[in-house]
N, CA, C and O of each residue as an XYZ file, in Angstrom:
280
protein
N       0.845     -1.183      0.000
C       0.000      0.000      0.000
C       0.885      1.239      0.000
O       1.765      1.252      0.860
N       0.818      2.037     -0.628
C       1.226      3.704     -0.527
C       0.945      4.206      0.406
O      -0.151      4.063      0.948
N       1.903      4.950      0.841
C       1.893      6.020      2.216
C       1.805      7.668      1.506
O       2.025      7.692      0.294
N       1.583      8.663      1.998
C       1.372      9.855      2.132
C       2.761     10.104      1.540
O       2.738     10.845      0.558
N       3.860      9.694      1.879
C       5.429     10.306      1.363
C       6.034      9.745      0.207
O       7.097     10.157     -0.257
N       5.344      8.774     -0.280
C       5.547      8.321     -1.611
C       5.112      8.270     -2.583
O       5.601      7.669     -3.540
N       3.879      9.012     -2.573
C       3.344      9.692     -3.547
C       3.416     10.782     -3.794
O       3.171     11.442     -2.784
N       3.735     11.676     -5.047
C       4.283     12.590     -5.910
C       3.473     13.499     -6.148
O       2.492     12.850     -6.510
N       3.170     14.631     -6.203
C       2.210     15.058     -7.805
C       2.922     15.287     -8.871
O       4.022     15.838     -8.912
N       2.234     14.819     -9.838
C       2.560     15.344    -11.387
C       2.407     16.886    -11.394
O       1.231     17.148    -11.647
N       3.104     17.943    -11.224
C       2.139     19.116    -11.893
C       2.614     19.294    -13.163
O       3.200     20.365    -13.316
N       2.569     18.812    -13.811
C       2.760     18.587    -15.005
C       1.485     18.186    -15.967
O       1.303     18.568    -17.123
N       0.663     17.325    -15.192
C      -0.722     17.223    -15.258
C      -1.770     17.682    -14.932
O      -2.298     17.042    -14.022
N      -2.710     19.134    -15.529
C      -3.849     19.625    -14.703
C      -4.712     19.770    -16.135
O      -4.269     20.055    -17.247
N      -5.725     19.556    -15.841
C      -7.195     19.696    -16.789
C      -7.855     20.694    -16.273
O      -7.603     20.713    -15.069
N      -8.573     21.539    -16.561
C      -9.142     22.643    -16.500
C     -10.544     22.252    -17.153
O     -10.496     22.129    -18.377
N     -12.016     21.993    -16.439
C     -12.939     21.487    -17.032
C     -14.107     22.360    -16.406
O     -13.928     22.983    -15.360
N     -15.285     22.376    -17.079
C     -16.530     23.647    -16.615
C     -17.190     22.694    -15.804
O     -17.094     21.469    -15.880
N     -18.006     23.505    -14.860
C     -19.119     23.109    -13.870
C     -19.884     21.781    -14.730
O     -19.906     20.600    -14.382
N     -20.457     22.369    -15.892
C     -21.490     21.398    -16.485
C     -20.892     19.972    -17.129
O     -21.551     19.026    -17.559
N     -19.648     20.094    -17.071
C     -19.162     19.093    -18.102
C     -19.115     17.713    -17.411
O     -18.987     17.541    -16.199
N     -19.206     16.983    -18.127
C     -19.615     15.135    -17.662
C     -18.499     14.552    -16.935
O     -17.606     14.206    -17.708
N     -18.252     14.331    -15.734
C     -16.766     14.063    -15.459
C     -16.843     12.749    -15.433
O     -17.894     12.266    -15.012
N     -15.820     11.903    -15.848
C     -15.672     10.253    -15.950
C     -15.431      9.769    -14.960
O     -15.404      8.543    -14.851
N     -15.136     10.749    -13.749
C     -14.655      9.972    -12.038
C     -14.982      8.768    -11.955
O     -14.331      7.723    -11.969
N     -16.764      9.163    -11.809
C     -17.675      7.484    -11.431
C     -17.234      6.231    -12.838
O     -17.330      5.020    -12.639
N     -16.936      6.604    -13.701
C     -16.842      5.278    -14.518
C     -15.657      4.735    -14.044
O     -15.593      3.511    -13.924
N     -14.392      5.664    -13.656
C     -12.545      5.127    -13.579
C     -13.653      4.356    -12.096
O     -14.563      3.554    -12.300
N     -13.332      4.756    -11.024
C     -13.946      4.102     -9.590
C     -14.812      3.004    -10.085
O     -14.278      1.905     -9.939
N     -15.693      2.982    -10.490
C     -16.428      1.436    -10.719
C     -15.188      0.854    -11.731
O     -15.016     -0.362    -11.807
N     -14.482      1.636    -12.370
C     -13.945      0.088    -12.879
C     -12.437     -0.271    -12.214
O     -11.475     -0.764    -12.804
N     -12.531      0.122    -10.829
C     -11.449     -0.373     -9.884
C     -12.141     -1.256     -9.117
O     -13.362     -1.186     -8.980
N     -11.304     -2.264     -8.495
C     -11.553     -3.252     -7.714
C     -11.902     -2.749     -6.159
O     -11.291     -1.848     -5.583
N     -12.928     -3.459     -5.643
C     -13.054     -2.820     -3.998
C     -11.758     -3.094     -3.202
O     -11.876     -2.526     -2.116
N     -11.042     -3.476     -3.257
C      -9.349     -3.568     -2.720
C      -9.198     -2.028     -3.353
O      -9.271     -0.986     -2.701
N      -9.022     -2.123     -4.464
C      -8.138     -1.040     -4.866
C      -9.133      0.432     -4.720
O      -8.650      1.499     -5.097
N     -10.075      0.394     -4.337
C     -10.727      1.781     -3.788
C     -10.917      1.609     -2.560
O     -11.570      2.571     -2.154
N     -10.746      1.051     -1.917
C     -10.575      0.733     -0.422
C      -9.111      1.458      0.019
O      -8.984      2.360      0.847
N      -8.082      0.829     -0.740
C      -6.985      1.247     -0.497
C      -6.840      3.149     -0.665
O      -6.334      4.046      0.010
N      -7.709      3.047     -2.147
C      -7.318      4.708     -2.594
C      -7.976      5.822     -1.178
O      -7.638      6.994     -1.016
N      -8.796      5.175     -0.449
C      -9.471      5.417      0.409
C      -8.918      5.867      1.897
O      -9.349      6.657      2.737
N      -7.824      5.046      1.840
C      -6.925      4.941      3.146
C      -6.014      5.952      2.918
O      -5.944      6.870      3.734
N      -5.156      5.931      1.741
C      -3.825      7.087      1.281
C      -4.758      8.762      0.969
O      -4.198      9.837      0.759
N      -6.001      8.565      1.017
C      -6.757      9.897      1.492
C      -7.022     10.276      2.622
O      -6.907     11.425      3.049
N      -7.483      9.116      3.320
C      -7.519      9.799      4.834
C      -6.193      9.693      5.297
O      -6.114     10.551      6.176
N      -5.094      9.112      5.198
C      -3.571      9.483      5.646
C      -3.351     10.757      5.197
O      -2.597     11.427      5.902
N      -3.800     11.273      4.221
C      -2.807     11.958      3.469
C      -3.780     13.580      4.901
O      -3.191     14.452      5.541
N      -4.929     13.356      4.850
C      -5.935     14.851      4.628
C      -5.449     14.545      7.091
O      -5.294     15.342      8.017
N      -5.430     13.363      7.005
C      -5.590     13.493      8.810
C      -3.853     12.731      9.568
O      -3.687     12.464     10.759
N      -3.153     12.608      8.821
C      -1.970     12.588      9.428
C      -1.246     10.836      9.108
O      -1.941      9.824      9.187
N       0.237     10.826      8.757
C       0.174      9.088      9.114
C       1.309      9.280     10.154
O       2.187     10.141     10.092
N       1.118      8.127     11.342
C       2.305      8.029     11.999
C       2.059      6.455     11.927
O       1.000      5.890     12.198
N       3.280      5.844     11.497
C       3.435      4.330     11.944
C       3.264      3.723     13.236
O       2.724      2.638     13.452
N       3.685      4.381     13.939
C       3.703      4.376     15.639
C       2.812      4.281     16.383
O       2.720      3.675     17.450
N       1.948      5.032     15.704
C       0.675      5.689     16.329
C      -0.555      4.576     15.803
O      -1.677      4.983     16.105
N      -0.545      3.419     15.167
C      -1.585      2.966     13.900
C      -2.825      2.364     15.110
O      -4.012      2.129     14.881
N      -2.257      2.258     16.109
C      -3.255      1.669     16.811
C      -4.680      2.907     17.465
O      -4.387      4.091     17.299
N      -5.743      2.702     17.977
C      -6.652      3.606     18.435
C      -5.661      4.384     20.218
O      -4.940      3.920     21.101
N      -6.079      5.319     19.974
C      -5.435      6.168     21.296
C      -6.400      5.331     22.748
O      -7.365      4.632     22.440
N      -6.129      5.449     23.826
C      -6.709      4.732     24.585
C      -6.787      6.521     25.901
O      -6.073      7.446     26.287
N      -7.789      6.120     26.004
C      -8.341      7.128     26.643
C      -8.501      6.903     28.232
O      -9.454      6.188     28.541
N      -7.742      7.385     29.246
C      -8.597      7.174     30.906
C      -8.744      8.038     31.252
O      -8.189      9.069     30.873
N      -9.876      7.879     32.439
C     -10.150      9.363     32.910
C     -11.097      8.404     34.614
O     -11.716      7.361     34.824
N     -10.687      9.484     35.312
C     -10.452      9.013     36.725
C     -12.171      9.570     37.007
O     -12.582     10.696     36.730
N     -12.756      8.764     37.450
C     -14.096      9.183     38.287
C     -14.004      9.147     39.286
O     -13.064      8.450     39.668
N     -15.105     10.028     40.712
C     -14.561     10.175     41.916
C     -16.008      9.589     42.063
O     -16.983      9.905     41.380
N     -15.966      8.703     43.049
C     -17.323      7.933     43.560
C     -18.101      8.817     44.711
O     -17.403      9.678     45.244
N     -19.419      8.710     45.141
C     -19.919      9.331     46.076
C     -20.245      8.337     46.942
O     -20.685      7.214     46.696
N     -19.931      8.965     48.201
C     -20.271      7.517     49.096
C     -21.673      7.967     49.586
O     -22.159      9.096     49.654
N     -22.177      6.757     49.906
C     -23.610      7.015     50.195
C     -23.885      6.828     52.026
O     -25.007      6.997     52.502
């Protein structure tokens, strides 16, 4: 799988297209495999919310409650 630092941009590549015009997005995506938009899926949310290797697991949260005695 691709990480956030090994992927490039081309700017070398930009299209310039109007509001109304038909975009082919949905045809390229249906004709990828659910692996492979699953994946494209993951190197977006790495890319937009952070990657740390270190970190891959969920944060674990405590927090101390004070009991009332009755």
């Amino acid at each position: 799988m691709n990480t956030p630092e090994s992927c490039l941009v081309d700017r070398s590549a930009f299209q310039a297209a109007k509001l109304g015009d038909k975009l082919s997005d949905r045809e390229y995506w249906l004709s990828k495999t659910p692996q492979e938009r699953l994946e494209a899926l993951e190197l977006l949310r790495q890319i937009a919310y952070g990657y740390d290797p270190t970190t891959e697991r969920l944060q674990r949260v405590l927090e101390i409650a004070q009991l009332e005695r009755r």
